[in-house]
C-alpha positions as CSV (number, residue, x, y, z in Angstrom):
1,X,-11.1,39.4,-78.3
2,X,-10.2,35.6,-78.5
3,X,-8.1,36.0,-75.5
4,X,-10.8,37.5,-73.5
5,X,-13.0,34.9,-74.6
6,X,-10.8,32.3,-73.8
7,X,-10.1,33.8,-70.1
8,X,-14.0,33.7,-69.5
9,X,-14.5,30.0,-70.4
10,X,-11.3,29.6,-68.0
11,X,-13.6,31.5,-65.4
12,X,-16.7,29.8,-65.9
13,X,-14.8,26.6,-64.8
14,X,-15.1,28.3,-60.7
15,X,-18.7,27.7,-61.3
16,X,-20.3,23.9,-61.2
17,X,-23.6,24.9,-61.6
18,X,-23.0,26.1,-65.1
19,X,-23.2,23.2,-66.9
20,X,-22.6,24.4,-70.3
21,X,-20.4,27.5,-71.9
22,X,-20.4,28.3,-75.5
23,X,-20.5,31.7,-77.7
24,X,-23.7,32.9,-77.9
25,X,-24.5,32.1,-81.5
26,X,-28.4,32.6,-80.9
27,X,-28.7,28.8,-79.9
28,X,-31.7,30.0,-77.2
29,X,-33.6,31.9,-80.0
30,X,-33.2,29.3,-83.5
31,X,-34.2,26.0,-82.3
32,X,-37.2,23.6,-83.1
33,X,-37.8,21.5,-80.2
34,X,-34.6,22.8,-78.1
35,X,-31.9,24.7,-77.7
36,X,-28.7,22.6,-78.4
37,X,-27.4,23.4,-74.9
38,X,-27.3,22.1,-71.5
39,X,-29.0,24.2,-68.9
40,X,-28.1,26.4,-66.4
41,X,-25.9,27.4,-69.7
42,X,-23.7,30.8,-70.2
43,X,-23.6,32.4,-73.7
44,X,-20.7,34.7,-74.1
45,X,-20.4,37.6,-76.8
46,X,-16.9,39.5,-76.8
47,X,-16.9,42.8,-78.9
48,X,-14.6,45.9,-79.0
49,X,-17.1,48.7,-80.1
50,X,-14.5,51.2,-79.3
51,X,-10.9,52.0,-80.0
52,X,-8.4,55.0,-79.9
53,X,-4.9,54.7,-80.9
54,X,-2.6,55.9,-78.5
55,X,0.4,55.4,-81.1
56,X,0.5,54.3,-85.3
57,X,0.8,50.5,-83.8
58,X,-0.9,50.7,-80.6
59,X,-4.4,51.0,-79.4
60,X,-6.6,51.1,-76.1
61,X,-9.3,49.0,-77.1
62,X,-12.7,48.9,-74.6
63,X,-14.2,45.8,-74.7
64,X,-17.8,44.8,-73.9
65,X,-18.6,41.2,-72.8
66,X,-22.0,40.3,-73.2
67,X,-23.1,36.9,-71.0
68,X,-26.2,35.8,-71.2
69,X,-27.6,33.2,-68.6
70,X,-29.7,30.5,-69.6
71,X,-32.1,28.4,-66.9
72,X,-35.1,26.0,-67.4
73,X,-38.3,27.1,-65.6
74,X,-39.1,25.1,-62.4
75,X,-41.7,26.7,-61.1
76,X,-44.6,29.2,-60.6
77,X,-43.4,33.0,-59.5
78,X,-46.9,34.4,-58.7
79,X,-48.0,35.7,-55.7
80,X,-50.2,32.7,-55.1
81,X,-47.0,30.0,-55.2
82,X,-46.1,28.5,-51.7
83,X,-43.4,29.9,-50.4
84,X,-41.2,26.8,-51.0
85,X,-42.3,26.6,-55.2
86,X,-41.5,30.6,-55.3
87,X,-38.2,30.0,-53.5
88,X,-37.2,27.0,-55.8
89,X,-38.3,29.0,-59.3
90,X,-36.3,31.8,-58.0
91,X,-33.2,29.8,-57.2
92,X,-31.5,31.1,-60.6
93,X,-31.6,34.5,-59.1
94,X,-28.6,33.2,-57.4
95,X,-26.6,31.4,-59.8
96,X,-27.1,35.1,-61.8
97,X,-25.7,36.9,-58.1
98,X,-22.6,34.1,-58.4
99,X,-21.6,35.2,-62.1
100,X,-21.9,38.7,-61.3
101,X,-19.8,38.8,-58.0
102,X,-17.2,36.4,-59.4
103,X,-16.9,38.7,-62.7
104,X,-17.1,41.9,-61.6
105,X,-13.4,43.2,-61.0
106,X,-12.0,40.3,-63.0
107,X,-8.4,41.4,-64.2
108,X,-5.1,40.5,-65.0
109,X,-2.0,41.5,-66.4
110,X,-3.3,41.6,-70.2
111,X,-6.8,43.6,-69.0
112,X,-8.0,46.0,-66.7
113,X,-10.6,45.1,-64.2
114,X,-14.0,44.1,-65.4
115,X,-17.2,46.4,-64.3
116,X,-20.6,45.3,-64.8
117,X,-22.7,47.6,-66.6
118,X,-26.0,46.4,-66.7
119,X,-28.0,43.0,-65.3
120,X,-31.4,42.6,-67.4
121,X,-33.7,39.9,-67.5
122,X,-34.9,39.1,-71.0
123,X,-38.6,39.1,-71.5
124,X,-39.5,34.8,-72.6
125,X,-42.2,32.6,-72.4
126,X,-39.7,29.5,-72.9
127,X,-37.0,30.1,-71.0
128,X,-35.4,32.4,-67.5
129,X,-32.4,34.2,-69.4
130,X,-30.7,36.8,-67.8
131,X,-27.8,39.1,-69.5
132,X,-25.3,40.8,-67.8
133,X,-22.8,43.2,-69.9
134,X,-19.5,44.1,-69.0
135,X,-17.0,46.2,-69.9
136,X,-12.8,46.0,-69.6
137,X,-10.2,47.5,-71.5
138,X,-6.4,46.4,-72.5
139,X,-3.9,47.4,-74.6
140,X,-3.4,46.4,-78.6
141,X,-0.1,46.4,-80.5
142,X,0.1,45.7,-84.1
C-alpha cells in the first residue's frame, strides 16, 4: 500500500493546481478555524479490502484508492449567478475532470491499470470536496 501511495503523490506532481497532497487523515472534517491544508488540496486513502492467495507466499491483492478533492468556495451556483460568477464557482469541476482523466488507466510494471469507480461530491456547507475511488490490483509475495 505504501508503494501505491507513494506512486500517487509522484502523480499528483503532473498537476500545478493541486497545491497540497497529504493522506487523508480527516484534516477537512477536525479543525477549529481551518483545515491545516492548502487548497485546491488532494487527500489520498490506500486500502486493500480484498485479497486471495494464489500460492502459501503469494497473493493478488485489489486495492481501492480513495482521493478526495478539496476547493474553497468562490462563488454563488444558483440559477440567479451571472453567467461569469457560475462559470468561476464551477471552475473546480475541472480540476476534478484533470485528476480523473490523468488517473484513470494509471499503471505500471508493479500494478495493473487504475479504473475509476465512482466520482461523488460530498454534501458541505464549508467546503467543495469531491471523492473519486479507484480500484487496481498487483501482486504480493511474502
Amino acid at each position: 500500500m505504501k508503494n501505491i501511495y507513494l506512486k500517487t503523490l509522484a502523480k499528483f506532481g503532473e498537476v500545478p493546481g493541486i497545491k497540497f497532497v497529504d493522506k487523508d487523515r480527516g484534516q477537512l472534517d477536525h479543525y477549529e478555524q481551518r483545515p491545516s491544508v492548502k487548497f485546491p488540496c488532494a487527500l489520498v486513502t490506500v486500502s486493500a479490502p480484498k485479497r486471495k492467495n494464489l500460492a502459501s507466499d503469494i497473493q493478488m491483492c485489489n486495492a481501492q484508492i480513495s482521493i478526495r478533492l478539496a476547493f474553497e468556495r468562490v462563488g454563488d451556483t444558483s440559477s440567479i449567478s451571472g453567467a461569469g460568477r457560475l462559470s468561476l464557482a464551477l471552475n473546480f469541476y475541472d480540476t476534478v475532470e484533470l485528476i480523473e482523466a490523468l488517473f484513470q488507466g494509471f499503471t505500471d510494471a508493479e500494478m495493473n491499470p487504475w479504473e475509476c469507480t465512482s466520482v461523488v461530491e460530498e454534501m458541505r456547507s464549508d467546503f467543495e470536496v469531491v471523492r473519486l475511488t479507484f480500484t487496481t490490483s498487483y501482486t504480493k509475495e511474502f
